[in-house]
C-alpha positions in Angstrom: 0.0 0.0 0.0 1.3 2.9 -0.7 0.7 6.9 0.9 1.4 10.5 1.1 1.5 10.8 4.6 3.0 13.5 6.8 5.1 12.1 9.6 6.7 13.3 12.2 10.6 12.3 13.4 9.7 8.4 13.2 10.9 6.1 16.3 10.2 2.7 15.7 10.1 0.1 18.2 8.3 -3.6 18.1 6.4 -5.9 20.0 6.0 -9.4 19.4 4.0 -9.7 16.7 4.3 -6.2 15.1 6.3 -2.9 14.6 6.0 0.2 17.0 6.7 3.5 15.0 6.4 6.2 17.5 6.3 9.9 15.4 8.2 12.5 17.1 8.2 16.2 16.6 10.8 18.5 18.0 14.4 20.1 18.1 18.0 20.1 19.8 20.2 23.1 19.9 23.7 23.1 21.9 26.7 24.8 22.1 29.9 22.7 22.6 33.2 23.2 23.9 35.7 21.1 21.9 38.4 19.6 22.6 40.4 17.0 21.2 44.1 16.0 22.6 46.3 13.9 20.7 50.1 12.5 21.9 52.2 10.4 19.6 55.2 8.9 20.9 57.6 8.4 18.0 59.0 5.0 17.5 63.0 4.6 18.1 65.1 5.3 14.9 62.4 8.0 13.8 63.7 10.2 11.0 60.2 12.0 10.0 57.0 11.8 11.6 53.6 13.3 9.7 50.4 14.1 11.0 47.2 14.6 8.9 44.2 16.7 10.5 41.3 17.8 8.7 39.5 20.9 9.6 36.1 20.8 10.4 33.7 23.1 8.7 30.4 24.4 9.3 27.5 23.0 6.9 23.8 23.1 6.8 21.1 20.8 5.5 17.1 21.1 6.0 17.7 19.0 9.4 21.6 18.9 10.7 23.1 22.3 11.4 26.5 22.7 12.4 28.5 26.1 13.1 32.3 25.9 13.8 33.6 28.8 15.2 36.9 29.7 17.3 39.0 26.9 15.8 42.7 26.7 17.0 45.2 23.8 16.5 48.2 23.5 18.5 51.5 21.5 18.6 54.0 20.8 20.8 56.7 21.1 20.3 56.6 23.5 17.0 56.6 21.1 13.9 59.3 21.6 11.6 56.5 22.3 8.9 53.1 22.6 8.1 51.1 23.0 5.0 47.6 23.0 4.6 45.3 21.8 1.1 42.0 21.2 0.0 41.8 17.7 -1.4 39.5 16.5 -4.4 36.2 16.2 -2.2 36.4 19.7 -0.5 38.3 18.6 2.7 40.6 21.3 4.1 43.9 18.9 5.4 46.4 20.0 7.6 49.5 18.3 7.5 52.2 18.5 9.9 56.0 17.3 10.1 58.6 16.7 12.6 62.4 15.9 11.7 63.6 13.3 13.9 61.7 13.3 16.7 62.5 11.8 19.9 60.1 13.4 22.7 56.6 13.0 22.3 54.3 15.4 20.0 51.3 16.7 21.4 48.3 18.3 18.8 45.2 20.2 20.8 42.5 21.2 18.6 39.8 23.4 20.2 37.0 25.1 18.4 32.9 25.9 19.4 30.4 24.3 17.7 27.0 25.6 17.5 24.6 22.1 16.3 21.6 22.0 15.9 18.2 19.9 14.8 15.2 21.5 13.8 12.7 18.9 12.1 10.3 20.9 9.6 8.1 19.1 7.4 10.4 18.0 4.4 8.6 17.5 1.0 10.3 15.1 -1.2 8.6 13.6 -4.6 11.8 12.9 -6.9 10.6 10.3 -8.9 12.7 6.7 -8.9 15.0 6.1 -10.7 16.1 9.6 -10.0 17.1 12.1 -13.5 20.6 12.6 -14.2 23.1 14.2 -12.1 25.4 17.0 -12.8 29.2 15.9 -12.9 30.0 17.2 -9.0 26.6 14.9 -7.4 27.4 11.8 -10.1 30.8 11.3 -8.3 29.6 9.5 -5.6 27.3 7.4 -8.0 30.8 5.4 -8.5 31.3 2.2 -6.9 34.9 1.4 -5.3 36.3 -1.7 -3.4 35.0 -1.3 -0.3 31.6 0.0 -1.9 31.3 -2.5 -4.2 28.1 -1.6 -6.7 29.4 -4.7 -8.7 28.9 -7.4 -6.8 25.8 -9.6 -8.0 24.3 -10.6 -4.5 24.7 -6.4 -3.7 23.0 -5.6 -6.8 20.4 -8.0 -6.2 19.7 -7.1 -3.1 19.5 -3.6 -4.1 16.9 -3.6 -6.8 14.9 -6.7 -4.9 14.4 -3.9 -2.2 13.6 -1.1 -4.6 11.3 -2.6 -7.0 7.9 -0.7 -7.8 9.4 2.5 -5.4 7.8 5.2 -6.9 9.7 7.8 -5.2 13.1 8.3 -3.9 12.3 8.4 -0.2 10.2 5.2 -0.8 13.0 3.7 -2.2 15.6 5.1 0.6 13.1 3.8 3.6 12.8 0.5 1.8 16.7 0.2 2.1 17.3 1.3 5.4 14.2 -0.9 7.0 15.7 -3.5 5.5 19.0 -2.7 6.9 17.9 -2.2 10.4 15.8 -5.4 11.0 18.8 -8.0 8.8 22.4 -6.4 10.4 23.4 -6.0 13.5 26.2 -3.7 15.6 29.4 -5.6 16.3 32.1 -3.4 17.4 35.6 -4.8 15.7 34.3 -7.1 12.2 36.7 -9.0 10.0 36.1 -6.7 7.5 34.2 -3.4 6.7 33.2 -3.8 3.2 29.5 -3.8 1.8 30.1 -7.2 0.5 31.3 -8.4 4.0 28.4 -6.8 5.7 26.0 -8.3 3.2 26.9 -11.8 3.3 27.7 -11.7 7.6 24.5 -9.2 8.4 27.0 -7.5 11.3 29.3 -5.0 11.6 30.4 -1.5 12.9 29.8 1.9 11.5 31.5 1.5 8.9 30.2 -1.5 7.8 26.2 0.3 8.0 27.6 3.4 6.0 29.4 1.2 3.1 26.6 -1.3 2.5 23.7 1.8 3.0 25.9 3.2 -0.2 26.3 0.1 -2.1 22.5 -0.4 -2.2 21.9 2.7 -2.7 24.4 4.0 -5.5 23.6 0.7 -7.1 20.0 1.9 -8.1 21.2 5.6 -9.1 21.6 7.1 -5.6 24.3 9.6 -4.6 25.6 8.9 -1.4 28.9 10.2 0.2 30.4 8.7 3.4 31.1 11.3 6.2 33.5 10.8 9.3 34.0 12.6 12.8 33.3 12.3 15.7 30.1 11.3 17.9 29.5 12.7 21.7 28.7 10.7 25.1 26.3 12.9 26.1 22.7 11.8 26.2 19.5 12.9 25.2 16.0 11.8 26.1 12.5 11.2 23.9 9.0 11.7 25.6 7.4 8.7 24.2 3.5 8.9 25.4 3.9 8.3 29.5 7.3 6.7 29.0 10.7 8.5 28.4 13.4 6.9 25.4 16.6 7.8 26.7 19.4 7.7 23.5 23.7 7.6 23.5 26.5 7.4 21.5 30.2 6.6 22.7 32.3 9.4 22.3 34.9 9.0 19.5 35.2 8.6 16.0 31.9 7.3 13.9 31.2 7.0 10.0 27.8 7.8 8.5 26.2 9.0 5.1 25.0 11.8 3.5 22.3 11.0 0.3 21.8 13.9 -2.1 17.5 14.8 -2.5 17.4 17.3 -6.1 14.8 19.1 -3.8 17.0 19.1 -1.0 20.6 18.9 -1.1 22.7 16.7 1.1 21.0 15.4 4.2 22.6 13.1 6.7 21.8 9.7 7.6 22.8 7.3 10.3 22.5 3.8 8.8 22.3 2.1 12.0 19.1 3.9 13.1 18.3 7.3 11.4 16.8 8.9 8.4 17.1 12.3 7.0 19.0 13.2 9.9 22.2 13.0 12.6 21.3 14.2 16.1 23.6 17.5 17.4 25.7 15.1 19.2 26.7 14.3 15.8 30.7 16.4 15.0 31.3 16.4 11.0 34.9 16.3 9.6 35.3 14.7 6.7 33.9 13.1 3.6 34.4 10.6 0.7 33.4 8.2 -1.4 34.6 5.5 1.1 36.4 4.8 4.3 39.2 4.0 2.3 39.4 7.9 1.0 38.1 9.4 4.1 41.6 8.4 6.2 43.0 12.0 6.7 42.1 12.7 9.8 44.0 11.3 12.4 46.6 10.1 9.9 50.3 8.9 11.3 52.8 8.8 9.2 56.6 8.1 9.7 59.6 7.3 7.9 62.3 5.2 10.1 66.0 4.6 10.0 67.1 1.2 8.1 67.3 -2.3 10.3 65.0 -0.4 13.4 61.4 -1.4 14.2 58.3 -0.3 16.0 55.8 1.9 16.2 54.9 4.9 17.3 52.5 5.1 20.6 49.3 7.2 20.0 46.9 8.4 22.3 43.4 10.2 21.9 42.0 12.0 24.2 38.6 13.6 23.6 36.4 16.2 25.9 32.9 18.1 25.1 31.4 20.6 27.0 28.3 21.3 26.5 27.6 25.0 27.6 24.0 25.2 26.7 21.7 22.4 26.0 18.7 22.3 25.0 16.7 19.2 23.9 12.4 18.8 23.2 11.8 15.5 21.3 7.9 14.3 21.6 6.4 11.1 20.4 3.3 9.5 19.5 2.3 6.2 18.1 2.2 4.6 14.3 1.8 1.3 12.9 4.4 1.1 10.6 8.3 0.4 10.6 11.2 -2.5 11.0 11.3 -4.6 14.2 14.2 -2.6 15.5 15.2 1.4 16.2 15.0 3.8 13.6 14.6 7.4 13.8 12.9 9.3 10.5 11.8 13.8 10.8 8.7 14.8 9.7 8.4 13.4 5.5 5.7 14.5 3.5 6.0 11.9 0.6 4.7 9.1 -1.6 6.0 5.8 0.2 4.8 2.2 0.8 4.0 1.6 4.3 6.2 -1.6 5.3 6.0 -3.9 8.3 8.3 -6.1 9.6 8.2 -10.2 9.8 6.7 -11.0 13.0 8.9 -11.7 15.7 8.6 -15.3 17.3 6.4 -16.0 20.5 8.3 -16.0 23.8 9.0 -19.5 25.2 5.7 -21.6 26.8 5.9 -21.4 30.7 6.8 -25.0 32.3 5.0 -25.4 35.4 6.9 -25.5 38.8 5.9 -28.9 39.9 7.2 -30.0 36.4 10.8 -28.3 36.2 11.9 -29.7 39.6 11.1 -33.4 38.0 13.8 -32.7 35.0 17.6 -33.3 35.2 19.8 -30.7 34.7 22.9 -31.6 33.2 24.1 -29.7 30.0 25.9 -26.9 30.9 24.2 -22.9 28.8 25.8 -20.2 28.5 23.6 -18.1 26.6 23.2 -13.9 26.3 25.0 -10.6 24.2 28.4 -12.2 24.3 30.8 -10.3 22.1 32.5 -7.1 23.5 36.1 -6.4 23.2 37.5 -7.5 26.5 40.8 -5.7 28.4 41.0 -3.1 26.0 42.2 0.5 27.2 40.2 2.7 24.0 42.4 5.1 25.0 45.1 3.7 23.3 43.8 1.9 20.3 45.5 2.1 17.3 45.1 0.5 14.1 47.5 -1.8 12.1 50.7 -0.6 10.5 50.7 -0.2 6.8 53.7 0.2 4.4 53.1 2.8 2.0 56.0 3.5 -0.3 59.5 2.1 0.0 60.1 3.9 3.4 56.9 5.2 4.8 54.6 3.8 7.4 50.8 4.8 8.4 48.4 4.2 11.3 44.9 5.5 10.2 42.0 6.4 12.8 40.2 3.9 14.5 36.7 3.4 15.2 37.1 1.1 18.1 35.0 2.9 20.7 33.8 3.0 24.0 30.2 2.1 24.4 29.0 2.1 28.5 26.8 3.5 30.9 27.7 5.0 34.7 25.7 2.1 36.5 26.0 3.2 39.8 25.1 7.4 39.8 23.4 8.3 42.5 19.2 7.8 41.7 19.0 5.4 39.0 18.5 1.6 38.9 19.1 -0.4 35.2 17.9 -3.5 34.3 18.6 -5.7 31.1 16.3 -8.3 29.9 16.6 -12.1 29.4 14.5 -14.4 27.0 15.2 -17.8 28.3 14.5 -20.8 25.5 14.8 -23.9 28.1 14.2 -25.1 31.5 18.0 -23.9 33.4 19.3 -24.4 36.8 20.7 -21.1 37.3 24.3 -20.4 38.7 25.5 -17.4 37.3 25.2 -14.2 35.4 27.9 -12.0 34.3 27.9 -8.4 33.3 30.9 -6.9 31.3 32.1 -4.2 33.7 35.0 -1.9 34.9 35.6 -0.4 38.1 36.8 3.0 38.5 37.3 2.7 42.2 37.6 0.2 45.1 34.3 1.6 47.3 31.0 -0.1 47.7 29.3 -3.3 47.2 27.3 -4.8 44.0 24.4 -7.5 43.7 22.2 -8.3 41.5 18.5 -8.7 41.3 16.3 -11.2 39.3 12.7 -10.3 38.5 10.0 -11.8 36.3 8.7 -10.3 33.4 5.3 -8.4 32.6 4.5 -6.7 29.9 8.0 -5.9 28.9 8.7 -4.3 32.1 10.3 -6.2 35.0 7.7 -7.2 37.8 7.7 -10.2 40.7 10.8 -10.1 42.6 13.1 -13.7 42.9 16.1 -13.9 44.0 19.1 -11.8 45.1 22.8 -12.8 44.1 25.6 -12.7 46.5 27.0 -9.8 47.4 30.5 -8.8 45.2 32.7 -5.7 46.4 34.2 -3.4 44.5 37.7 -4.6 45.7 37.1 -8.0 44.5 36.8 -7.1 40.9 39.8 -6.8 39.2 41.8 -3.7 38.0 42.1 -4.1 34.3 42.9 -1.8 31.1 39.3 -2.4 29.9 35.9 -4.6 30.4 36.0 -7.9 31.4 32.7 -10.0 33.0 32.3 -9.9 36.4 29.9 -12.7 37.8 27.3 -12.8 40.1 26.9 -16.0 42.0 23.0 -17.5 42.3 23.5 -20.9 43.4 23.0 -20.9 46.8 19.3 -19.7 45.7 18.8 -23.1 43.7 17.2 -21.2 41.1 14.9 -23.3 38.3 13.6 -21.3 35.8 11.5 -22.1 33.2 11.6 -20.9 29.7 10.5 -17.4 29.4 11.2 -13.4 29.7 13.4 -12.5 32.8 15.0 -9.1 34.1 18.3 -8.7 36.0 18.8 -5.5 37.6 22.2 -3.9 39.0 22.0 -3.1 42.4 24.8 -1.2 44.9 25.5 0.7 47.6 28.3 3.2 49.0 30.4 4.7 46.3 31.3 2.4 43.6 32.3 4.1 40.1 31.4 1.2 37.7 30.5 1.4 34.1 28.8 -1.6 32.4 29.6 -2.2 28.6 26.8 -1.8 25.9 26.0 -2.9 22.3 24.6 -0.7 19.9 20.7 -2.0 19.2 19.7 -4.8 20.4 21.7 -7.9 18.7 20.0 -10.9 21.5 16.9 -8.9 22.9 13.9 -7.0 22.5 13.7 -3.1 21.3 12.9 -2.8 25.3 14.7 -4.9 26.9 17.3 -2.4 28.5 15.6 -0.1 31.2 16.2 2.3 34.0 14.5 3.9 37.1 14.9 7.0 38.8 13.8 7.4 42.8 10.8 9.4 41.5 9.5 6.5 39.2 7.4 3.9 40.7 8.0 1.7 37.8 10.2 0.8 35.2 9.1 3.3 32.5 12.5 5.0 31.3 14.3 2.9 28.2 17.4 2.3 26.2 18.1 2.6 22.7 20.9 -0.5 23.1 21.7 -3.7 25.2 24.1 -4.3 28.0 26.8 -7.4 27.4 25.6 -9.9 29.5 25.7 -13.9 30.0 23.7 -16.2 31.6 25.1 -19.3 32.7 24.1 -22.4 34.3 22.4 -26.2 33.7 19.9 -26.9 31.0 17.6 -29.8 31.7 17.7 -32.7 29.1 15.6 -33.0 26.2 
């Protein structure tokens, strides 16, 4: 079916059964302090070392404003030279030099940035396939290695999604719905190519950004790939009598712009947003690819003959956010993918998809029934993969050789996804979907501790209507000083099986509880790779229930004895 319908900033969500689309209508304006601190360590037998920076700009489109003002780049100590150029796709690059360097080079860029979302009604009707594009728009039309608008099962895919779209936006939302409910967030892939994230359905941001383009540049769709950075600090959604709370780690991200004739260039977010970026969104640089869009953050260094190693880099990032205002509403449609995804207000003619029905939760065993099984396999079961012990501080990608004596370390996008678990006033809780009768003995959360005060628990709770409800058990108490000290996350596990737990297949909740002063931050994934779009919740003293959610999943595992078949 297909409709010209008006819709406000989309938010879809899904129950069992069907998709949630909740329209939202609002804005965000905030001015930022900026700060970004860089030190480089130069490898022993350095002869030159090179540093790429590309200036950020200000730029406008009908939803994503941003204004860069006061900008000032430092170094210390003085570089021996510095040159500045604006490459072919309109990036102003800064590159520095040092002659062999032996102390450690320090780069602080500053600036303000005024960003802001304001979500009008846009009107788009370009027709599909869309008309010709002049030469400057038709560049990013072309396909490249890691955008690969070649491959057979990426062109497939493309016009099996995109068949009868009458409209550009029709054809765009097909895409992206697609995209949301089939791949899912994994924070360091084997690869980060369209082709990769096709056939594997996961990856990171670059992976979402490179297969949006693929499928879209494949039917006639100019997209260009745009890096910088993303900010920690979070925002919240009135949705009806409930509150959406949403975050991004703070460091380096990869998204999309798409080019509307109407319109202009609008950003995307792939892994959750149409026609727009929120202001926590920093734009630096843009490309056809991740492969093009390196300059930023590039090390370079030439080395003496016969010496090895590399050069020691750490990023350092801070935001301020002197003024902050935020008024995002919602109300409820019945149209959408199963998972997250954010759309402004689209006046335009588009088919009204809905997702595949999720499957039914597990049929309840009765009590008198589960303590007749035996309970011998040992499950492990729950959102599993996070990187483990790294310090994101200091992650640096591989060397490359380019040319006879040169070196390179491009930027990462390794990031830091967590919550403070244990502020003052707030309570969070992650879901469980359990598919068999278990003996429970332990579940795990992937934390790290900040200090050595206070005690942790956690709490299990039964499940109604997607919120948790009936108290059951308590774990045993963990201090802070029992966890270990370590560079990153690792699980921490909380002990049931004094509590003899049996549970039967089902929906469960596990809540973080604490007391004193511990500082502890609890690892996430972005959406929700095992779960439910509801499954990750919070409480504040003032709420009497569990009405406050999260737009991602804690790491978690659940571990014990399933019964035999």
């Amino acid at each position: 079916m297909k409709t010209v319908i008006m819709a406000c900033f989309a938010l879809l969500l899904t129950d069992p059964g069907f998709a949630e689309n909740y329209l939202l209508n609002g804005g965000q304006e905030s001015r930022i302090q900026y700060q970004m601190v860089q030190e480089v360590q130069p490898a022993s037998g350095t002869q030159r070392l090179m540093l790429n920076y590309v200036v950020p700009t200000s730029f406008r489109s009908p939803t994503y404003n941003q204004e860069i003002s006061q900008l000032d780049i430092t170094f210390s100590p003085r570089p021996s030279a510095r040159k500045e150029n604006i490459d072919k796709r309109g990036n102003n690059v800064v590159e520095v030099f040092w002659e062999y360097p032996t102390l450690p080079v320090k780069t602080a860029i500053n600036f303000t940035a005024l960003n802001s979302v304001r979500l009008d009604t846009l009107r788009t009707n370009t027709p599909f396939p869309l008309p010709r594009m002049l030469p400057d728009v038709a560049a990013y039309l072309q396909g490249t290695r890691q955008v690969d608008t070649r491959n057979a099962s990426i062109r497939r895919k493309a016009f099996e999604l995109t068949a009868g779209a009458g409209t550009q936006f029709d054809a765009i939302q097909r895409i992206l719905t697609w995209m949301v409910d089939h791949m899912h967030y994994v924070l360091n892939p084997e690869s980060y190519d369209a082709t990769y994230s096709l056939d594997s359905g996961k990856g990171n941001c670059q992976n979402f950004s490179h297969l949006a383009a693929a499928l879209m540049r494949t039917v006639g769709i100019p997209v260009r790939i745009v890096n910088g950075i993303t900010l920690k600090e979070p925002y919240d959604i009135q949705v009806e009598n409930s509150i959406m709370t949403m975050k991004m780690a703070q460091g380096r991200h990869s998204w999309i712009e798409v080019y509307f004739p109407e319109m202009g260039w609008v950003p995307f977010d792939p892994q959750g947003s149409v026609l727009f970026v929120s202001n926590r969104f920093i734009r630096v640089e843009v490309g056809l690819d991740n492969s093009e869009t390196f300059q930023d953050g590039l090390v370079r260094w030439t080395r003496s003959k016969g010496v090895s190693g590399r050069p020691r880099i750490e990023e350092n990032i801070r935001a301020g956010f002197v003024s902050d205002q935020v008024r995002l509403f919602a109300r409820k449609a019945d149209y959408g993918p199963r998972d997250l995804l954010l759309v402004p207000q689209v006046e335009a003619v588009f088919s009204k998809l809905t997702p595949q029905p999720l499957p039914p939760l597990p049929e309840q065993i009765p009590g008198e029934i589960l303590s007749r099984l035996r309970y011998t396999s040992p499950y492990v079961f729950g959102n599993l993969e996070f990187p483990e012990n790294v310090d994101f501080m200091m992650v640096q990608g591989p060397a490359r050789q380019r040319g006879e004596d040169t070196l390179e370390i491009r930027k990462n996008f390794l990031v830091e996804t967590a919550e403070y678990v244990t502020t003052r006033g707030k309570q969070y809780a992650q879901t469980f979907i359990l598919g068999k009768p278990m003996q429970l003995s332990r579940i795990g959360l992937a934390l790290h501790k900040f200090s050595d005060e206070g005690q942790l628990w956690l709490e299990l709770f039964r499940d109604n209507n997607g919120r948790p409800a009936d108290y059951i058990a308590t774990s045993e108490i963990i201090t802070s000083r029992q966890m270990n000290y370590a560079s990153g996350y690792s699980w921490v596990d909380f002990a049931f099986e004094k509590s003899k737990i049996l549970l039967s297949p089902g929906r469960y909740w596990v809540a973080l509880g604490f007391t004193e002063s511990p500082i502890v931050n609890w690892f996430f994934t972005y959406g929700k790779p095992v779960g439910p779009p509801d499954g990750t919740r919070y409480r504040t003293l003032f709420d009497e229930e569990w009405s406050r959610s999260l737009a991602f999943e804690f790491n978690y595992r659940v571990m014990g004895m399933a019964a035999e078949q």
